[in-house]
C-alpha positions as CSV (number, residue, x, y, z in Angstrom):
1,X,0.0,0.0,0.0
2,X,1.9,3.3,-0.9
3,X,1.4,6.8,0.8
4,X,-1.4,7.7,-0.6
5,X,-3.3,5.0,0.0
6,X,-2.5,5.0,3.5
7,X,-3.9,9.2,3.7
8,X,-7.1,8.2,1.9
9,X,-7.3,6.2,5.3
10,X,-6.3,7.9,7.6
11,X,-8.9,10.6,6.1
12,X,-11.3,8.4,7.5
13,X,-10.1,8.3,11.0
14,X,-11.1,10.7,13.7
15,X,-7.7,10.8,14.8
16,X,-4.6,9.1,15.1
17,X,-2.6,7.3,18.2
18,X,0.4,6.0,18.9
19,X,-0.8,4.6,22.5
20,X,-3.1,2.6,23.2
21,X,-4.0,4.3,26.1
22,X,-5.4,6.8,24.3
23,X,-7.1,5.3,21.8
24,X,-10.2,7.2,20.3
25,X,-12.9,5.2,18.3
26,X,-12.9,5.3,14.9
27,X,-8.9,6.5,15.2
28,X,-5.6,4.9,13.4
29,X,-3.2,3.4,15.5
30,X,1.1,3.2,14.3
31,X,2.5,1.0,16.1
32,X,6.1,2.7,17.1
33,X,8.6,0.4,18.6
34,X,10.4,1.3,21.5
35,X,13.3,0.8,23.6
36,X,11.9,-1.8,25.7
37,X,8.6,-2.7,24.5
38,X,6.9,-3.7,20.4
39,X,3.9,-2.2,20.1
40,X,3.2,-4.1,16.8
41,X,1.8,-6.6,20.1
42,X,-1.1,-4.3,20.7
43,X,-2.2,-3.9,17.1
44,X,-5.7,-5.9,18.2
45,X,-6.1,-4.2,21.5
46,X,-5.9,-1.3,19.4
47,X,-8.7,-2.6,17.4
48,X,-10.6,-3.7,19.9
49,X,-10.8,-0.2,21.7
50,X,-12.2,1.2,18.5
51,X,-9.6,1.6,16.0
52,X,-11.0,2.2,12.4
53,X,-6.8,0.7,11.2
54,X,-3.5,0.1,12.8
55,X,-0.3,0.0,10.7
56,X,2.3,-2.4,12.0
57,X,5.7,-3.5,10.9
58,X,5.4,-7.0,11.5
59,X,3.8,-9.1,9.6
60,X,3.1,-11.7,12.8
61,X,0.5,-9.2,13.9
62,X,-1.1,-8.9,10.8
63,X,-5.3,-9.2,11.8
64,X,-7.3,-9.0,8.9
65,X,-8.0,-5.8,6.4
66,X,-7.5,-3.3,8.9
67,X,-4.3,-4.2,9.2
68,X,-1.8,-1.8,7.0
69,X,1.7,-3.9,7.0
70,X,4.6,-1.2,6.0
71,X,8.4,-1.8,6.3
72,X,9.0,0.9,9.1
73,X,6.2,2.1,10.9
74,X,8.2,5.2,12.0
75,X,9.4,5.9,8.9
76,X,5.6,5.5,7.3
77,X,3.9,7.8,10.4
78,X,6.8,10.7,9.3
79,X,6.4,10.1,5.6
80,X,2.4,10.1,6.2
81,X,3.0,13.9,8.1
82,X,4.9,15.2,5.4
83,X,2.4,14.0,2.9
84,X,-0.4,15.7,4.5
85,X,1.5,18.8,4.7
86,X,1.5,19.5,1.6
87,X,-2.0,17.9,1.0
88,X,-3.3,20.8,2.9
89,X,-0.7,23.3,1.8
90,X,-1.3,25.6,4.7
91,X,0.8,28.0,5.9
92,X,3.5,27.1,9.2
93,X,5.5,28.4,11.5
94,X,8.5,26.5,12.7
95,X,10.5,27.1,16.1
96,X,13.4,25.9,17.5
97,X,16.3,27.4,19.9
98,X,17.8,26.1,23.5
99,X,15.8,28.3,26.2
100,X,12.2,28.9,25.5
101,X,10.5,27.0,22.7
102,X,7.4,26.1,24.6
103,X,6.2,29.0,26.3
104,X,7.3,30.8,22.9
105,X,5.0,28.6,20.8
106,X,2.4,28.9,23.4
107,X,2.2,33.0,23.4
108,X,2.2,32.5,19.1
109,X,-0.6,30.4,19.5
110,X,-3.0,32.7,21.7
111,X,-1.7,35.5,19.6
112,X,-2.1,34.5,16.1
113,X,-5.5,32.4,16.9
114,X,-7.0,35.7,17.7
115,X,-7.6,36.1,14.1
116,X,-7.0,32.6,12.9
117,X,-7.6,28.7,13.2
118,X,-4.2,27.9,14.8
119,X,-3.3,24.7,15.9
120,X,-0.1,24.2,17.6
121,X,2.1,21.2,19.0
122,X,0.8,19.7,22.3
123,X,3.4,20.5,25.3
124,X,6.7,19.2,23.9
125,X,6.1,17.0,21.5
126,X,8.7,18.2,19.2
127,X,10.9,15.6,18.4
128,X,10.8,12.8,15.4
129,X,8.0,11.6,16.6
130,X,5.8,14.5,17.9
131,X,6.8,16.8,14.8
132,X,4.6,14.0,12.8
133,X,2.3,13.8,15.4
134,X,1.7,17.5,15.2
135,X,1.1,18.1,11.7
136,X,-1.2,14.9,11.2
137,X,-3.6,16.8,14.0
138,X,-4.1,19.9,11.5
139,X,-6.7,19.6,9.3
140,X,-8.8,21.4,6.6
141,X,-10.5,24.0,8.8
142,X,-6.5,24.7,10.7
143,X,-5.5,28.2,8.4
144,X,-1.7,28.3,10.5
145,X,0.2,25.5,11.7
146,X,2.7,26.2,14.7
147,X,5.3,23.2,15.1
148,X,8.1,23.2,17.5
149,X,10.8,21.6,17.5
150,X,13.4,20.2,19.4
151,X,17.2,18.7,18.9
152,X,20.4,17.7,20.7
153,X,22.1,16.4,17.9
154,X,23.2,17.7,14.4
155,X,21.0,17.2,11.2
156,X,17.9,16.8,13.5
157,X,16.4,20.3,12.8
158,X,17.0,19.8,9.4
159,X,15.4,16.5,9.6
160,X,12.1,17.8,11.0
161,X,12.0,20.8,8.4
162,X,12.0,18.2,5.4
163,X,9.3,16.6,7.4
164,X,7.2,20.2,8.2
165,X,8.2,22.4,5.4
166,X,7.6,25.1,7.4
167,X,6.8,28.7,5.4
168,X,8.4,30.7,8.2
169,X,11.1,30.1,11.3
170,X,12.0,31.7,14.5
171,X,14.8,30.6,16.7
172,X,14.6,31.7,20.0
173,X,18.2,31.4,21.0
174,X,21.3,29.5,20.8
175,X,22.8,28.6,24.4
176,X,24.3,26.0,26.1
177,X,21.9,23.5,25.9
178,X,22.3,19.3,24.7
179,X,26.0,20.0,24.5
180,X,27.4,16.5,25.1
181,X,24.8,15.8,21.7
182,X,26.1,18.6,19.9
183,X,29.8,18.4,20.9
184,X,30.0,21.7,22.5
185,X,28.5,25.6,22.2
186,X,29.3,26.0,18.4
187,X,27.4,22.9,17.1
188,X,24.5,24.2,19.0
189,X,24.6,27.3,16.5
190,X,25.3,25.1,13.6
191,X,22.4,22.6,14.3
192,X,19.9,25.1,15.1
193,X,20.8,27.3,12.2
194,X,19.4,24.4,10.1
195,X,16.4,25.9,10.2
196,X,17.6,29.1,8.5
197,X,19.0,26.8,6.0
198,X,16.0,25.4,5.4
199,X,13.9,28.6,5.1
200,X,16.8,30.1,2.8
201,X,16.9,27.3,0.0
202,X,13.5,27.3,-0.1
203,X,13.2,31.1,-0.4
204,X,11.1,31.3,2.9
205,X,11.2,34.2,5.5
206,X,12.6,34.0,9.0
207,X,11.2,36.4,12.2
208,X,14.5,37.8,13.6
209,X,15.4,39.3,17.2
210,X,17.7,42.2,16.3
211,X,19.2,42.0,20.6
212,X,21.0,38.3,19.5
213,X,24.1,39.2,17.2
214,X,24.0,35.5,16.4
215,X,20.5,35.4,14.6
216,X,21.6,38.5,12.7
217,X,24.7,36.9,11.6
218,X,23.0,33.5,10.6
219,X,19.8,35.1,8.8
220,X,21.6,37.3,6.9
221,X,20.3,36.8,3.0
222,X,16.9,35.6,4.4
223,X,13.7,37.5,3.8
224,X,13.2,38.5,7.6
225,X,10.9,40.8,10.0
226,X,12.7,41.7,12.6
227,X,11.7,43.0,16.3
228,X,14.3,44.6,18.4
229,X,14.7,47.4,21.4
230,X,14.8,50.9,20.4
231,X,16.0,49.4,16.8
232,X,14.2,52.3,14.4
233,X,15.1,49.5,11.8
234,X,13.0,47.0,13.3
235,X,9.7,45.5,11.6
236,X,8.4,46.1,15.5
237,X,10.2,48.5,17.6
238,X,9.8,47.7,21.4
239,X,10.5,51.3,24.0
240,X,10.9,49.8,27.0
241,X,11.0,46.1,28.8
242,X,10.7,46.1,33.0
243,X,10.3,42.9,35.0
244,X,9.9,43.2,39.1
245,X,9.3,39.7,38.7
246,X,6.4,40.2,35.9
247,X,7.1,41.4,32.5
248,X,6.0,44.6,31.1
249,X,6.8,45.8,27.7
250,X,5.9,48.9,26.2
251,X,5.6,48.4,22.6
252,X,4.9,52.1,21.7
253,X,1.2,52.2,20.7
254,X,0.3,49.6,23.2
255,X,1.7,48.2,26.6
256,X,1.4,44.6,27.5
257,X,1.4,43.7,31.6
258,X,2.1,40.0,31.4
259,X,2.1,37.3,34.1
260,X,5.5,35.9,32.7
261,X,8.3,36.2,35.0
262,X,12.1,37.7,34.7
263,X,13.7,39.5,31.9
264,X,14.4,36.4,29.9
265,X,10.6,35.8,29.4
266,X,10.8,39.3,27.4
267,X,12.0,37.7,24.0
268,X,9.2,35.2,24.2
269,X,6.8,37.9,24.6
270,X,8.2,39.9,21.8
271,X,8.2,36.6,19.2
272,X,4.8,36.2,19.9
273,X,4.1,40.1,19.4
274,X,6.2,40.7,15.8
275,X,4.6,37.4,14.4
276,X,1.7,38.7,15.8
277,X,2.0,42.3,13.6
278,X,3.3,40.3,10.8
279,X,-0.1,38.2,10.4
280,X,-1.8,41.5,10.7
281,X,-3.6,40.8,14.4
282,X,-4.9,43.6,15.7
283,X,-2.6,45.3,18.7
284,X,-5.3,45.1,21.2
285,X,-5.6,41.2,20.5
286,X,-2.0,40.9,20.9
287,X,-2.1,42.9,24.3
288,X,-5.4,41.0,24.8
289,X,-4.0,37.6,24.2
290,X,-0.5,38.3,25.8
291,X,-1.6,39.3,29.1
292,X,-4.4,36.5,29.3
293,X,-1.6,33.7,29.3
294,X,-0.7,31.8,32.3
295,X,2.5,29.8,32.3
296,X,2.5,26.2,33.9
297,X,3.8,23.0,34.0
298,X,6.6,23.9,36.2
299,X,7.4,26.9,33.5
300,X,8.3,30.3,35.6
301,X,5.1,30.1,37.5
302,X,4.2,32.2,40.7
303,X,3.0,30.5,44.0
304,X,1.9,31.5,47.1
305,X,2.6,28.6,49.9
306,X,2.1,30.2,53.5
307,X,4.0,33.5,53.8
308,X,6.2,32.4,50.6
309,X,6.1,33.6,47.0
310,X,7.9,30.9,44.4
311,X,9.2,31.1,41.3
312,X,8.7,27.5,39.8
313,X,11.2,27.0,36.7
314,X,11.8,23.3,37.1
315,X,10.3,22.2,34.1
316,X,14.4,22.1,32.5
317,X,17.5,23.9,32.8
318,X,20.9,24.2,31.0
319,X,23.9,26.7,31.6
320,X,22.3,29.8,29.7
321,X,19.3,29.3,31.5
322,X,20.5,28.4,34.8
323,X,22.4,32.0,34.4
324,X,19.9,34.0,33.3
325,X,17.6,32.9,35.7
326,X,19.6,33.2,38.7
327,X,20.6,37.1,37.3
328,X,17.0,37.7,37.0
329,X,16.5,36.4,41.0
330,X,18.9,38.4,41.8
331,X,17.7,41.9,40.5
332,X,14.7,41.6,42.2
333,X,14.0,43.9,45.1
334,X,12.3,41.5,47.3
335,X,13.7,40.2,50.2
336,X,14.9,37.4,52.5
337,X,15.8,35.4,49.0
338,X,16.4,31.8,48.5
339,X,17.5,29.5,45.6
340,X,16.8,25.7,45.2
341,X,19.1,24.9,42.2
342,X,19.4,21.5,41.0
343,X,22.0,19.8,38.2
344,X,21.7,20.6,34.7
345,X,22.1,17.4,32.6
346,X,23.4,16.4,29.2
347,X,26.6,18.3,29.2
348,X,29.0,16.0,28.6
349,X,32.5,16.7,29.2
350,X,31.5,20.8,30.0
351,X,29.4,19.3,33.0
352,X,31.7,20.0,35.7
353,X,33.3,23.4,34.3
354,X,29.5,24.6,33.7
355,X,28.6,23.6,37.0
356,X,31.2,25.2,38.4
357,X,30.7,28.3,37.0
358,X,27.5,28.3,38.5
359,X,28.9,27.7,42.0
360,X,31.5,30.6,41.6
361,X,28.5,33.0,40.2
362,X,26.6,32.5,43.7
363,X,29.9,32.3,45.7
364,X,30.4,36.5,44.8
365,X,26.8,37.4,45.9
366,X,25.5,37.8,49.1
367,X,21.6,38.6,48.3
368,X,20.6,35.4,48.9
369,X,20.9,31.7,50.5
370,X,21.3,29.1,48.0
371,X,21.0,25.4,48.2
372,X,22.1,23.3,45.3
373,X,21.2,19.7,44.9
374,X,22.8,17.0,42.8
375,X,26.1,15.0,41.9
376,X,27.4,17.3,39.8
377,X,26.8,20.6,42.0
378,X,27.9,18.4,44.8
379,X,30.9,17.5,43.0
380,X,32.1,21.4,42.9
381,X,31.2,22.1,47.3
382,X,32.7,25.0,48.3
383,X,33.1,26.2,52.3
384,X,30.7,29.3,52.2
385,X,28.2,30.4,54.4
386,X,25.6,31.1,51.7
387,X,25.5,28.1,50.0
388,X,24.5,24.3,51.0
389,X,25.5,21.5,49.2
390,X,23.1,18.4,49.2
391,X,24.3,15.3,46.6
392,X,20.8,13.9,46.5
393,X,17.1,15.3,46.5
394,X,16.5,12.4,49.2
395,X,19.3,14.2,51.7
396,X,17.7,18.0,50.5
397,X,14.5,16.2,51.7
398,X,15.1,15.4,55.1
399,X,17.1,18.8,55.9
400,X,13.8,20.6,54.8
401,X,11.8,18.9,57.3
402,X,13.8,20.2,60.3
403,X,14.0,23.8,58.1
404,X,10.8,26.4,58.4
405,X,10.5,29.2,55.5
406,X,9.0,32.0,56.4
407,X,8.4,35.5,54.2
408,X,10.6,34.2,51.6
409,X,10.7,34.9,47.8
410,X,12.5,31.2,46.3
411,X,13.7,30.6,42.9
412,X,13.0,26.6,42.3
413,X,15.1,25.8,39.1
414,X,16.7,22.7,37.2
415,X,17.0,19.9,35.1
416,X,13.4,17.6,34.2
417,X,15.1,15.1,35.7
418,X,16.0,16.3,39.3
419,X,12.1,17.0,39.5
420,X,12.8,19.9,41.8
421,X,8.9,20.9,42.5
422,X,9.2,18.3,44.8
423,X,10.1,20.6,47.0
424,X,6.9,22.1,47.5
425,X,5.9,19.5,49.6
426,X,8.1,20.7,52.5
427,X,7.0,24.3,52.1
428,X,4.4,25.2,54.1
């Protein structure tokens, strides 16, 4: 059965799985094979839940003629995407960077679907599989696609762009993030630059954030709209940019009160706002849209536990964020300030100088108390006064419930992995 034959299909499905634990009747189900498990083995409990076809990849689990046997079932779900893109030919945006992708996608999203039928990638499914995923979930009555997309290797942005085929790009930064994939800082520019690549073969246009030398240099050539501060060259032209923790922006005819915290939150803001103008929304539905969003999932949220406010950022963290988040913290004119810091992960051999860098930021500051969890901060203790080392979450734990926080502004940031909002549990 070739490509097409497999769309006419998957026309007739409702919508399309790759677990069966969310299986929708009358949906297709790809059976993806993983790590540690086949999932060709639940081709009929996909049928049985309701499943108009699966498509499997071996032939022992063939059924009867619901059954689509392919080669690759991976390779068929991404060549399935990239023929529906251009079955519905409509137009998308593509982002990538190392700091921000998400909550950048998100503000595009309630900006542009002001005006239009956006559909956007769900959380941060933006990898080989959830690029597919995302464009097989547009449809006819979508009018702008808004993929995402994620890498920590070379030739993986590229990769997804062949897939997506996106009609514009924005790249939110390039920091220290994936290094041990990339092999250091530089091939973090090269393999997210991919994207501009992509956009200039194909005589595409790129949104541009005049502050980041990096994205002038690597756009350069590329039909652009740019956004910048006090840049009278700039597509959109941004007076003034204030964050005591929320972010306010003045954009000249309009002024946007957000309930995104810390400066680094600002370029986000001002994607979502130039894309925003270049699509022709109006500026009160930017302003509108902008300061109805409300960050989550562990993304620079505010709390209130007892007598405490919290910034939650534990959703990730890598050098560049780590940094700017902490510089951020540190502005701020609240007092009695605490840190919770945990390791960043995936940095290969820069793991311990990046951690240490870290460590020596805090040691030369004296606004606030800092406790850092995790091998690798561990690994880089220091005798100071303002700063507790803990190598575990487990021994961070049980020195928290002997400790009492009281009238405290915290800062809870790091990796996915160190699953730092754990430590609201022991604030009270």
């Amino acid at each position: 059965m070739n490509i097409q034959e497999i769309h006419n299909l998957f026309l007739k499905c409702k919508s399309l799985s790759i677990d069966t634990r969310k299986i929708e009747k009358d949906s297709m189900f790809f059976a993806i094979k993983g790590e540690n498990f086949d999932a060709n083995t639940f081709a009929k409990q996909a049928l049985d839940l309701g499943a108009l076809y699966v498509v499997i990849d071996n032939e022992s689990y063939f059924i009867d003629e619901r059954t689509i046997l392919v080669n690759n079932s991976l390779e068929t779900l991404q060549e399935l995407a990239k023929f529906h893109r251009n079955y519905l030919r409509l137009p998308i945006v593509a982002l990538t960077g190392s700091n921000g992708k998400t909550t950048t996608k998100e503000l595009i999203n309630v900006v542009l679907s002001q005006k239009f039928k956006t559909k956007a990638t769900i959380g941060n499914l933006n990898n080989h599989i959830g690029v597919p995923l995302t464009l097989l979930s547009f449809t006819k009555e979508t009018e702008i696609g808004i993929v995402e997309m994620g890498a920590n290797h070379k030739k993986e942005i590229e990769f997804l762009c062949e897939i997506a085929q996106p009609d514009f790009g924005y790249i939110t930064n390039f920091g220290k993030a994936h290094l041990e994939g990339f092999g250091g800082v530089q091939g973090v520019v090269e393999g997210k630059s991919e994207m501009y690549q992509y956009l200039s073969k194909n005589d595409k246009e790129v949104f541009v954030n005049l502050e980041d030398p990096i994205q002038i240099e690597r756009s350069a050539g590329i039909k652009s709209f740019t956004f910048g501060v006090n840049k009278k060259t700039a597509d959109l032209n941004i007076k003034d940019i204030k964050a005591n923790p929320f972010v306010v922006i003045d954009y000249n005819n309009f002024t946007v009160e957000s309930h995104l915290i810390g400066l680094y939150n600002a370029n986000n803001i001002n994607a979502a706002a130039a894309i925003g103008k270049y699509f022709k929304v109006d500026d009160t539905a930017i302003k509108t849209a902008i300061e109805n969003y409300i960050p989550e999932n562990n993304r620079s949220q505010l709390l209130k536990k007892g007598s405490n406010e919290i910034i939650l950022d534990a959703y990730n963290a890598n050098p560049s964020s780590m940094a700017v988040a902490i510089t951020n913290f540190l502005q701020l004119e609240n007092k009695n300030k605490i840190m919770i810091l945990g390791d960043m992960f995936e940095l290969g051999d820069e793991s311990k100088q990046e951690h240490r860098a870290i460590v020596d930021s805090l040691s030369n500051q004296n606004e606030s108390l800092c406790y850092l969890i995790g091998k690798s901060f561990y690994e880089n203790k220091i005798s100071n006064d303002g700063i507790k080392f803990f190598e575990t979450f487990d021994a961070f734990a049980d020195y928290l419930k002997g400790t009492q926080f009281k009238d405290n502004t915290i800062l809870i940031k790091g990796s996915r992995g160190m699953a730092l909002e754990r430590t609201l549990e022991y604030i009270s």
